[in-house]
C-alpha positions as CSV (number, residue, x, y, z in Angstrom):
1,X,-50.1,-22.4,-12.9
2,X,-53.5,-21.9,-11.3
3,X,-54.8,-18.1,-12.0
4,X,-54.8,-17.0,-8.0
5,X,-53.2,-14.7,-5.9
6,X,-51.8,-16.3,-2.1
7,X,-50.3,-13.3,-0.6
8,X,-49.4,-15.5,2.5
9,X,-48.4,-13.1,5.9
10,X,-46.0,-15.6,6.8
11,X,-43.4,-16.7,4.8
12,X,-40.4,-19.3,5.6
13,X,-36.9,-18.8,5.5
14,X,-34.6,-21.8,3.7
15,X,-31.5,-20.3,5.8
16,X,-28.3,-22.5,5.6
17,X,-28.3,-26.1,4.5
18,X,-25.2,-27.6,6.0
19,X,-24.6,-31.1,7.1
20,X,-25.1,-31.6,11.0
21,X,-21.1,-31.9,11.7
22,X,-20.5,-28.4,10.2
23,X,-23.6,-26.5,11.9
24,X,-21.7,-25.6,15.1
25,X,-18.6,-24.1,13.1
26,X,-20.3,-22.6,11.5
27,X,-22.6,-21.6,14.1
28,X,-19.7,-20.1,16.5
29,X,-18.1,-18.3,13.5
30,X,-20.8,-16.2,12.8
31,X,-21.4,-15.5,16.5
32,X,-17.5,-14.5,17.2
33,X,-17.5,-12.8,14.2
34,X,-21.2,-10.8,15.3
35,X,-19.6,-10.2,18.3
36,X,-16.3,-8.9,17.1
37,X,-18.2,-6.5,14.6
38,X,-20.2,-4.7,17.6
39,X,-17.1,-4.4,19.9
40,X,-14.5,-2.9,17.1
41,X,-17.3,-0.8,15.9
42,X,-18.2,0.6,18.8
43,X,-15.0,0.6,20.2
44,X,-14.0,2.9,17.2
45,X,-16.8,5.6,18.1
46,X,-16.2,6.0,21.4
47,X,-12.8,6.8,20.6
48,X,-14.4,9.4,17.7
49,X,-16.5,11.0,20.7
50,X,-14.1,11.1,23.3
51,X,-10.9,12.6,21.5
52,X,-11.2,16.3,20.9
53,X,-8.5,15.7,18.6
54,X,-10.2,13.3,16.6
55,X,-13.2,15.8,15.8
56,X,-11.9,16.3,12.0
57,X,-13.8,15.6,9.0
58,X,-12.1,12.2,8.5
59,X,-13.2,10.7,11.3
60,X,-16.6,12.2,11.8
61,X,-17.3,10.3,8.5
62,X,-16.0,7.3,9.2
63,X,-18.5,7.4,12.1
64,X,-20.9,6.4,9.8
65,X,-19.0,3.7,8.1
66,X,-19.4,2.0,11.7
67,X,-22.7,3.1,12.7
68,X,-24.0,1.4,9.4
69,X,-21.5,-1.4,9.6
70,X,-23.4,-2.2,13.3
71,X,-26.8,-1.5,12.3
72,X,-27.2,-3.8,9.1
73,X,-24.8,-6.8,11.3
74,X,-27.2,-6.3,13.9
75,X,-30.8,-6.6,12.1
76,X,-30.0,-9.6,10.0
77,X,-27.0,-12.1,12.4
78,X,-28.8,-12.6,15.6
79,X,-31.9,-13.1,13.4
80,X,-29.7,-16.2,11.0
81,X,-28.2,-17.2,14.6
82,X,-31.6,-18.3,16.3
83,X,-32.6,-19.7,13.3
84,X,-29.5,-22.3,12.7
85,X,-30.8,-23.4,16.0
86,X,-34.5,-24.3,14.7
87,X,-35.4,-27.0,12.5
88,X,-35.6,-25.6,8.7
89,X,-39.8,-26.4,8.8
90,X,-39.7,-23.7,12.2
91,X,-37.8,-21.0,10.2
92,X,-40.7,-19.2,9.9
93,X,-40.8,-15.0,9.1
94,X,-43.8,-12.4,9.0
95,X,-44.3,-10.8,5.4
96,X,-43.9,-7.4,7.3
97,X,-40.6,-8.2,9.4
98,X,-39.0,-9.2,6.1
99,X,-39.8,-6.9,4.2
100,X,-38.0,-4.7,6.8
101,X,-35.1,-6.7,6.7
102,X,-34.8,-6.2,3.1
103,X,-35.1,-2.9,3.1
104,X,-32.2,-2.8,6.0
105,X,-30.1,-5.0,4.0
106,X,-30.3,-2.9,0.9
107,X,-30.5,0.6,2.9
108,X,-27.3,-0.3,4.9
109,X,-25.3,-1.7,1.7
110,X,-25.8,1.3,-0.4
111,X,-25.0,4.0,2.3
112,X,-21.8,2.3,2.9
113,X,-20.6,2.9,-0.9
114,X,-22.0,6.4,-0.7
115,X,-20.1,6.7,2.5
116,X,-17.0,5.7,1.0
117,X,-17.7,7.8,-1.7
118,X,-17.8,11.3,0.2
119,X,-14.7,10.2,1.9
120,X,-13.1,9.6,-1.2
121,X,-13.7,13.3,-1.7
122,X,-12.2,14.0,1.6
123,X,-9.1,12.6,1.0
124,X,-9.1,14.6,-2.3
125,X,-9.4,18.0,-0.7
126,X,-7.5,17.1,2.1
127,X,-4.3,16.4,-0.6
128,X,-5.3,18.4,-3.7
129,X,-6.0,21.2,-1.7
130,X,-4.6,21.4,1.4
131,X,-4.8,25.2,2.0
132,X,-8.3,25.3,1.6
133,X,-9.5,22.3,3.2
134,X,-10.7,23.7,6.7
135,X,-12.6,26.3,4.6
136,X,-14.6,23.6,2.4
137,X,-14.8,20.7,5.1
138,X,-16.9,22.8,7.6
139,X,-18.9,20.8,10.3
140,X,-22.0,22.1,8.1
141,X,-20.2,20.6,5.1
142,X,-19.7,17.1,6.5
143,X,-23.0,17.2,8.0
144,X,-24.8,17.8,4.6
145,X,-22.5,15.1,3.2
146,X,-23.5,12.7,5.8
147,X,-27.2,13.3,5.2
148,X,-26.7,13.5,1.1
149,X,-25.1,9.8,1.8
150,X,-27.9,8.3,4.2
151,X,-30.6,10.1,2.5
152,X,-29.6,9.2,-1.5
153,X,-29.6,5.2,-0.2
154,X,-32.9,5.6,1.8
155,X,-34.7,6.6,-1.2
156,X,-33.1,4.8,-4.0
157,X,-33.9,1.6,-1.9
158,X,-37.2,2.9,-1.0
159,X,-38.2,2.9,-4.5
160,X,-36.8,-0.8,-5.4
161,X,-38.9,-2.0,-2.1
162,X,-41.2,0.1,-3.3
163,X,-41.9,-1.8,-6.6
164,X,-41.4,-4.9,-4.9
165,X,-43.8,-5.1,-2.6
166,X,-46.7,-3.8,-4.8
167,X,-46.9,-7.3,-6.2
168,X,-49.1,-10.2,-5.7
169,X,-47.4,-13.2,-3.9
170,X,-48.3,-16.7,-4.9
171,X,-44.9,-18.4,-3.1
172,X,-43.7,-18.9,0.5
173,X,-39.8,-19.9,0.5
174,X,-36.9,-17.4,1.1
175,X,-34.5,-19.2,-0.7
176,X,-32.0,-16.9,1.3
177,X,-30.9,-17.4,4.7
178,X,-32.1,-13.5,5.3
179,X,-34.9,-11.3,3.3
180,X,-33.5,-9.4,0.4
181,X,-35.2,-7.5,-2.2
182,X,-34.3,-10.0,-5.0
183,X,-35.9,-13.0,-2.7
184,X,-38.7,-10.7,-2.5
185,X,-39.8,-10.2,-5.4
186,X,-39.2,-14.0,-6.3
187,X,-41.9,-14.9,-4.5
188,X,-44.3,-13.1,-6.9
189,X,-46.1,-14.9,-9.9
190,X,-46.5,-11.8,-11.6
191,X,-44.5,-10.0,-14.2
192,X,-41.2,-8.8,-12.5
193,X,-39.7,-6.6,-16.0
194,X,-40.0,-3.4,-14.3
195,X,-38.7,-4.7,-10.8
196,X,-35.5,-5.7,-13.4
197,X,-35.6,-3.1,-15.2
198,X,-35.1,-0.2,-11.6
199,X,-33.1,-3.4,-10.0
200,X,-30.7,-3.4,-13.4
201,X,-30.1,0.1,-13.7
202,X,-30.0,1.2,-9.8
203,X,-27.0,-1.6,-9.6
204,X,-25.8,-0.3,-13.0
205,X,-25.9,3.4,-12.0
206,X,-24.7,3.0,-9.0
207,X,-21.4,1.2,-9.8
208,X,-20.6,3.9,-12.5
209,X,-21.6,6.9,-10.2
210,X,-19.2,4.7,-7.3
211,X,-16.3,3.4,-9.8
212,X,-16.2,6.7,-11.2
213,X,-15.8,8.7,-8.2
214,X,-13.0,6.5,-6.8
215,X,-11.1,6.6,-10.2
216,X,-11.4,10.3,-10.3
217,X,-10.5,11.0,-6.9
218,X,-7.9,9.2,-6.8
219,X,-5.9,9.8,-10.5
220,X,-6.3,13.3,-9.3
221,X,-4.7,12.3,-5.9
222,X,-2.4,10.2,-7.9
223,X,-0.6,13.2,-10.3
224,X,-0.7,15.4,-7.7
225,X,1.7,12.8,-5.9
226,X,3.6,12.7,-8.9
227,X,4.4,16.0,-9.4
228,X,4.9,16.4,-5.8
229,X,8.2,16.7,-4.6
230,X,7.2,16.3,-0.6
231,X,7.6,13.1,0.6
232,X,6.1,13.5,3.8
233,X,3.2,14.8,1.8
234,X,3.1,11.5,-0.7
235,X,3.9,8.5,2.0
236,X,0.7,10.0,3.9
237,X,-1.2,10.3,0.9
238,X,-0.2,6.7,-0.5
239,X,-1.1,5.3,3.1
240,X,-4.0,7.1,3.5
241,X,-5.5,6.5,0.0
242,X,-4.3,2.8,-0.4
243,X,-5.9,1.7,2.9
244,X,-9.3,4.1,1.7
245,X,-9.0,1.5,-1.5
246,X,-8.5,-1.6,-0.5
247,X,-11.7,-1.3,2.3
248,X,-13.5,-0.1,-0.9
249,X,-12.4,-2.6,-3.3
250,X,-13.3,-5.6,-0.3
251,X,-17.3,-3.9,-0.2
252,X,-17.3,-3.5,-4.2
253,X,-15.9,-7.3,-5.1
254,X,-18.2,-8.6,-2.0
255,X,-21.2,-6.5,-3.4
256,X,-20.8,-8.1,-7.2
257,X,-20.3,-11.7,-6.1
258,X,-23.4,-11.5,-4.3
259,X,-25.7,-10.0,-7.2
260,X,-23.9,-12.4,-9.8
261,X,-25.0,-15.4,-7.7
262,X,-28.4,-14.1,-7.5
263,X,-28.8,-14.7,-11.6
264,X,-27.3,-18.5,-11.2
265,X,-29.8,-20.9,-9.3
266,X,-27.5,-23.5,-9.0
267,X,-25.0,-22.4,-7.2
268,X,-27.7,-21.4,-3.9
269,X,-25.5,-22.7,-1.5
270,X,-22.7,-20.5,-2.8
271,X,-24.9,-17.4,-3.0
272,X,-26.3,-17.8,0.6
273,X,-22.7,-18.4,2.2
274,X,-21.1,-14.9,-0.1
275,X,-24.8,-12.7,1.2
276,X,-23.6,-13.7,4.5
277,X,-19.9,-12.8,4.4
278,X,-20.7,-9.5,2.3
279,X,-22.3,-8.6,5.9
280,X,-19.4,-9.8,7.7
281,X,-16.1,-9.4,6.0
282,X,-16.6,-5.4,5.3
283,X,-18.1,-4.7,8.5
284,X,-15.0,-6.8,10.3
285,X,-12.2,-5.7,8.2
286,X,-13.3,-1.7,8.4
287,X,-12.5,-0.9,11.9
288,X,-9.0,-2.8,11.9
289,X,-8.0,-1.6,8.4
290,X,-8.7,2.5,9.8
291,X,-7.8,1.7,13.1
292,X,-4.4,0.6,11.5
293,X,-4.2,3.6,9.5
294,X,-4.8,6.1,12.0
295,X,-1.7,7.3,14.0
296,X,-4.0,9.1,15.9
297,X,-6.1,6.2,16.5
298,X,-3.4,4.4,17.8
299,X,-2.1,6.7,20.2
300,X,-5.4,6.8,22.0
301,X,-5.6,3.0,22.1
302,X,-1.8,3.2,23.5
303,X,-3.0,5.6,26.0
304,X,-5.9,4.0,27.0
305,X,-4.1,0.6,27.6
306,X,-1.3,2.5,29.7
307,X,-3.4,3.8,31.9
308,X,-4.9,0.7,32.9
309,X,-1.7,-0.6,33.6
C-alpha cells in the first residue's frame, strides 16, 4: 500500500444489495415499520404526560426507552429510505454527517441497556421493598437515574468516536448501509489495536456490568417470590418482570448478533440486514410489549377509544 494519507470529506455508503424484485419489499417494510415505531412511541408518551396517574417512577423511565427508541429510528431510517431509492454510485455521505450518525447509533444503543438497567432496579425496589419504595424512588431519584443512564452512554461512546476519528483515512466505502463506529474506523490504514482494544472491553464491560445487573435483580426478585406467600404480590411480579426480560433479552441477542457479524466479512449481507433490524425490532416490540403489560395503560387506551365513540 502506497505510504499516503486520503482523508476524503465525502465518503459513500454500500447500503443494501438486494436484487431489483425484492427492493420495494423491502423498501415498504422498513417504511411501515419507521412509521409504526414513531406512532407507538409517541403514542406511548403522550399517554405518560397526560395521565396524572401514570406519573410513577415506572413509567417516567420508560419515557426514555421511547424517546431513545424514536430518536436513533429517526436519524438513521429515513436516511437508508432515500437512499434505496438512489443508485449505489449516488449513495454518497459527508465525513462529518457520518460521523454523527455513528455516534447516534452507538449513543442511542447503549442508553437503551442502561435504561433497562435502572428499571431493572425499579422493579427491584418496587417488590423487594415495597414499604420503602416511595421514599427511595423520589422524582429527584429517577431524575438522577435518568441522567446517570443518558450521561454514562454519552461519554463511553464519546470516547470510542473519540479514538476513531483521530485516525488518518485512506478508504471511501461504508460497507454498512448506515455509519457505525466499527465502519468507521475501517476505513483507516492505520493501526486500529487501541480502537480494539476500548471497542473490546467497552462491549465486554458493558455486557457484564448489563448481564449482571439483570441476573441480580431479578434472583433477588425471584426468592423473594419464593418465599412469598402473596399471590397477588407474585402474579404481578412474574408479569411485570417476565415482560421487563424478554424486551431485554430481544435488545441483548439483537445487540450480539450484530457485533459478531461485524468480525465475519463474509457474511456482509447478513450483517447489514441484523444492524437494520437491531434498530427496528427493539424499538417496535417495546411499546406493545409495555403497553401490554400495563393495566393502566390499557385503561387509558380503553378510555380514549370510548370516548370517541
Amino acid at each position: 500500500m502506497e505510504n499516503y494519507t486520503y482523508n476524503s470529506p465525502t465518503l459513500q455508503l454500500e447500503g443494501l444489495i438486494l436484487p431489483k424484485e425484492y427492493m420495494l419489499p423491502a423498501f415498504l417494510f422498513f417504511f411501515f415499520s419507521y412509521f409504526f415505531i414513531i406512532v407507538a412511541n409517541v403514542s406511548i408518551l403522550f399517554l405518560i404526560f397526560t395521565d396524572k396517574n401514570l406519573h410513577q417512577p415506572m413509567y417516567l423511565l420508560l419515557c426514555n426507552l421511547s424517546v431513545s427508541d424514536i430518536s436513533g429510528s429517526t436519524r438513521l431510517l429515513p436516511r437508508l429510505l432515500v437512499d434505496m431509492l438512489r443508485p449505489p454510485s449516488e449513495r454518497l455521505i459527508s465525513y462529518y454527517e457520518c460521523v454523527v450518525q455513528a455516534f447516534t447509533t452507538q449513543f442511542f444503543g447503549t442508553t437503551t441497556h442502561t435504561v433497562l438497567m435502572i428499571m431493572a432496579f425499579d422493579r427491584y425496589v418496587a417488590i423487594c421493598n415495597p414499604l420503602r419504595y416511595s421514599a427511595i424512588m423520589t422524582n429527584n431519584m429517577v431524575i438522577k437515574l435518568t441522567v446517570s443512564a443518558w450521561g454514562v452512554a454519552f461519554v463511553l461512546v464519546g470516547i470510542l468516536l473519540g479514538l476513531t476519528i483521530r485516525q488518518n483515512r485512506c478508504r471511501t466505502l461504508i460497507t454498512n448501509p448506515f455509519c457505525d463506529n466499527a465502519s468507521l474506523f475501517k476505513l483507516s490504514c492505520e493501526s486500529a489495536l487501541i480502537n480494539n482494544i476500548y471497542g473490546l472491553t467497552f462491549t465486554v464491560v458493558g455486557l457484564i456490568f448489563s448481564i449482571g445487573s439483570i441476573v441480580l435483580t431479578y434472583t433477588k426478585i425471584t426468592v423473594v417470590c419464593l418465599t412469598s406467600k402473596n399471590k397477588t404480590l407474585n402474579s404481578k411480579a412474574l408479569k411485570t418482570c417476565s415482560t421487563h426480560l424478554v424486551v431485554y433479552l430481544i435488545m441483548l441477542l439483537s445487540g450480539i448478533i450484530n457485533v459478531t457479524l461485524h468480525r465475519f466479512p463474509q457474511h456482509s449481507d447478513s450483517r447489514k440486514v441484523s444492524a437494520i433490524l437491531f434498530i427496528i425490532i427493539p424499538a417496535s416490540l417495546n411499546p406493545i410489549i409495555y403497553g401490554i403489560q400495563s393495566k393502566e395503560i390499557q385503561k387509558k387506551i380503553l378510555k380514549i377509544s370510548q370516548s370517541k365513540k
